[in-house]
C-alpha positions in Angstrom: 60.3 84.5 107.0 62.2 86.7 104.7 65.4 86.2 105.8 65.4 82.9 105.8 64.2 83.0 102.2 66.9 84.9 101.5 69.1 81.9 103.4 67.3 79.3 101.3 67.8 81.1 98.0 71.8 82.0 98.8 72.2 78.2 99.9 70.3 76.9 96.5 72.5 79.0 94.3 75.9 78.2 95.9 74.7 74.7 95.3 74.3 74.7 92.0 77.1 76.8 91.1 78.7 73.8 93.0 77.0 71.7 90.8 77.5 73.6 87.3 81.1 73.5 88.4 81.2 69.7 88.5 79.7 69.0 85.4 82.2 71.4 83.4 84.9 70.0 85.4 84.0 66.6 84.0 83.1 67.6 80.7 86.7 69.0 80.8 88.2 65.6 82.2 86.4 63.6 79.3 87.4 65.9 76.8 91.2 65.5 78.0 91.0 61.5 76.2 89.0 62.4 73.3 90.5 63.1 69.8 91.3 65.4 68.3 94.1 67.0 70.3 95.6 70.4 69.5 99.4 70.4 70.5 99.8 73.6 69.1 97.7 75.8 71.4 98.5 73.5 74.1 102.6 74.7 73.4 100.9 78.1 72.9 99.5 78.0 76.6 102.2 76.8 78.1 104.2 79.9 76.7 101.4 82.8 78.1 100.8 80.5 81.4 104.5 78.9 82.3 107.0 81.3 80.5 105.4 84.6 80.9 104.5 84.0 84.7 108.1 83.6 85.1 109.1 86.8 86.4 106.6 87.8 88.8 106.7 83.9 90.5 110.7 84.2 90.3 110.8 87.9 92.4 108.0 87.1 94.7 110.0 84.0 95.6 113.2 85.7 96.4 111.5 88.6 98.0 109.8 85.9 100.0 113.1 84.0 100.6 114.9 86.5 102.1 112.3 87.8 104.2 111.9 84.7 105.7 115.2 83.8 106.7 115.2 87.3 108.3 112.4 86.8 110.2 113.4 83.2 111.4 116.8 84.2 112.1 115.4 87.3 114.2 112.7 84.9 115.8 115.9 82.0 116.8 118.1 84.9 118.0 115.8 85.0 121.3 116.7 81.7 122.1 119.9 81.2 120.5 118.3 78.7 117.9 119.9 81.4 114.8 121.3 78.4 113.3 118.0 76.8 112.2 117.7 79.6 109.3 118.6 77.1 106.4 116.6 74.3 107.6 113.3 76.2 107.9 113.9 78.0 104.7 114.1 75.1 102.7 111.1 73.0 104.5 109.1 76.2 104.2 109.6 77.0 100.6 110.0 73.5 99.4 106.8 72.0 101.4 104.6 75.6 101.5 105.2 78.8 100.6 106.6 77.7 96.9 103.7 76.2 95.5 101.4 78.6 97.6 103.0 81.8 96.1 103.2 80.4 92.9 99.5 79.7 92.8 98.3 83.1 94.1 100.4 84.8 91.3 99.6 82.8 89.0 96.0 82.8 89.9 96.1 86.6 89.4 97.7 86.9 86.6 96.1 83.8 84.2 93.0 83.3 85.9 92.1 87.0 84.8 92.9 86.4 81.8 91.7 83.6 80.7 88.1 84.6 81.9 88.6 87.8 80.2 89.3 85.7 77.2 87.0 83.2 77.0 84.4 86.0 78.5 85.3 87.8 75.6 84.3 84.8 73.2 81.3 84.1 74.6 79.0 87.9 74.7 80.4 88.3 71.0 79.3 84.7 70.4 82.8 82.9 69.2 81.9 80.5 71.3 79.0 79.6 69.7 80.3 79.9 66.0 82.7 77.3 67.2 79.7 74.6 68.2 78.0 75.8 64.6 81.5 74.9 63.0 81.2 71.6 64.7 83.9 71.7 66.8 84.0 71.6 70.4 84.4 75.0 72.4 85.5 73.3 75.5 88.1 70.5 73.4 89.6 73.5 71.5 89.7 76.2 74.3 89.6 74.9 78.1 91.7 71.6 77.5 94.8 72.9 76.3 94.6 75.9 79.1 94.1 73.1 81.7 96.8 71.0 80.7 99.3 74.1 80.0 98.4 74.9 83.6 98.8 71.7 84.8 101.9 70.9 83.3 103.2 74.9 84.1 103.0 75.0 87.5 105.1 72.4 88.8 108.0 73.6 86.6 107.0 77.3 88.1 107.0 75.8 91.6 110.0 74.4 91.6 111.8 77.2 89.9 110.3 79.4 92.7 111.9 76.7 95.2 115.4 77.6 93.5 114.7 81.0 93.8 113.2 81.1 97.1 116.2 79.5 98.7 118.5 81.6 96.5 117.3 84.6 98.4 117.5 83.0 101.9 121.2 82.0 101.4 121.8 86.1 99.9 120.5 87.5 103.3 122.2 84.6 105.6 125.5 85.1 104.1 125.2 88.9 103.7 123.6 90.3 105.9 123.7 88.0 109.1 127.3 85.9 109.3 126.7 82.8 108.0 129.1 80.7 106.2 128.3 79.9 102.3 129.1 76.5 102.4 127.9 75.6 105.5 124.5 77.0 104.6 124.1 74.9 101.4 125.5 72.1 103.1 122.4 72.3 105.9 120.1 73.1 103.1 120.9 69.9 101.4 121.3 67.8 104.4 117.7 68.7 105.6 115.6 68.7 102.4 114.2 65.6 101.6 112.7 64.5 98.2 109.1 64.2 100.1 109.2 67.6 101.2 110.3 68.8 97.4 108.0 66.3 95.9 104.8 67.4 97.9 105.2 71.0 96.9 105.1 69.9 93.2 102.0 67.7 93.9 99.9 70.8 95.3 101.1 72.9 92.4 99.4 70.7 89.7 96.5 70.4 91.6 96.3 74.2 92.0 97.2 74.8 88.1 94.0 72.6 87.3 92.1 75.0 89.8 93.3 78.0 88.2 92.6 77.0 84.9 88.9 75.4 85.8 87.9 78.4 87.3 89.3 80.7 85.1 87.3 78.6 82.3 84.3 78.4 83.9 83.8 82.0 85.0 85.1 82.7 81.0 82.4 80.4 79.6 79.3 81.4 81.5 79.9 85.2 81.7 76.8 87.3 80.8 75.5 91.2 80.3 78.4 92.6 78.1 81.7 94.2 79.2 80.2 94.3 83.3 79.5 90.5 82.9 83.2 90.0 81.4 84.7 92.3 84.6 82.7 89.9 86.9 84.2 86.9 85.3 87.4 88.2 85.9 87.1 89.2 89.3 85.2 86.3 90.4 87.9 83.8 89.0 90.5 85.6 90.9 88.8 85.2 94.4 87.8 82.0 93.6 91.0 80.3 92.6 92.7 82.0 95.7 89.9 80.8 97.8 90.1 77.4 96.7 94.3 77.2 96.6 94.2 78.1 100.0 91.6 75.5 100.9 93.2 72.6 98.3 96.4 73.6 100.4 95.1 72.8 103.8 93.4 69.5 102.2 96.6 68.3 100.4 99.0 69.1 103.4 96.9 66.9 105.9 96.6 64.0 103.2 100.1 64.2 102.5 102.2 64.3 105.8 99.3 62.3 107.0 97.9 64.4 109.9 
């Protein structure tokens, strides 16, 4: 009988953590329409979330690039398929691993720290000066991370595509034989605005999971400087968690499978 006490009690918390989730995610989404709106913190965001997420998203995409393209090319050598390399590079960064990388770094990087942040606010008790001050916590400080985060990872994403292919076409025309022009050309012939679009799609949806989570860890952080490192660590696994799953999700309602 104990263990499945302790089933019944895991099960009831995971539900409403589910359920705490929901409500601040639609606190959040009726906050987006309600005045006032700050468009300074919201260019502010976009700057630590979009900008400054720019480097580690732009190598990881060429690292990831040219890996691939190596690893297709070596996979099509066995059956003499080694021209296919441009085609999969582009459908696989454009449709997958683009917004996918882009998430999980991003997800590392400003999902920590916006937990941290908000964490931060809330055991020192900013948060609540800010509902004593009449203004709301959640209007001032998660809507203009959510939008910034929304708005930030498309352009991220399809930066990353650029890059991504970028580094596919340095390995095919360095290190295994293939033609420049001809390699674009394929690369252009093959991608198709559905495949570029999709990827762009899944990164706003994963932008608004990276900020939600980040948020909501931030805001309901307890005990201190432990509670704040729990935040932070529990936003990371969560977002990459739930980009993974969103992923799966989005890729079966898209291509309609």
């Amino acid at each position: 009988m104990n263990f499945l006490a302790v089933i019944g009690r895991a099960v009831l918390n995971l539900l409403a953590q589910i359920g705490r989730v929901t409500r601040f995610t639609g606190q959040t989404l009726a906050a987006i329409v309600s005045a006032p709106f700050y468009g300074r913190l919201l260019a502010q965001q976009i700057m630590r979330i979009g900008y400054f997420s720019l480097p580690v998203v732009g190598l990881t995409a060429l690292s990831t690039g040219a890996v691939l393209a190596l690893q297709i090319y070596l996979g099509g050598n066995r059956y003499g398929a080694e021209a296919i390399v441009p085609q999969i590079v582009v459908l696989g960064i454009t449709r997958e691993l683009g917004p996918v990388i882009a998430g999980l770094m991003v997800a590392g990087r400003v999902a920590a720290a916006i937990a941290a942040e908000l964490g931060t606010m809330k055991v020192t008790e900013q948060i609540d000066a800010l509902t004593t001050l009449a203004t709301n916590p959640i209007k001032y400080l998660v809507v203009p991370r959510l939008l910034a985060a929304v708005i930030s990872l498309p352009v991220l994403t399809a930066v990353g595509d650029s890059i991504g292919v970028l580094g596919g076409y340095l390995v095919s025309t360095y290190n295994l034989g293939f033609t420049g022009s001809i390699y674009l050309k394929n690369t252009v012939d093959f991608a198709k605005s559905d495949d570029i679009t999709s990827g762009l799609i899944k990164a706003a949806v994963f932008g608004f999971i990276i900020a939600i989570m980040g948020c909501y860890n931030g805001f309901f952080s307890k005990g201190g400087a432990q509670g704040v490192g729990a935040a932070t660590t529990n936003a990371v696994v969560a977002s990459s968690i739930l980009i993974l799953a969103a992923d799966f999700a989005l890729t079966a309602i898209l291509f309609h499978t």
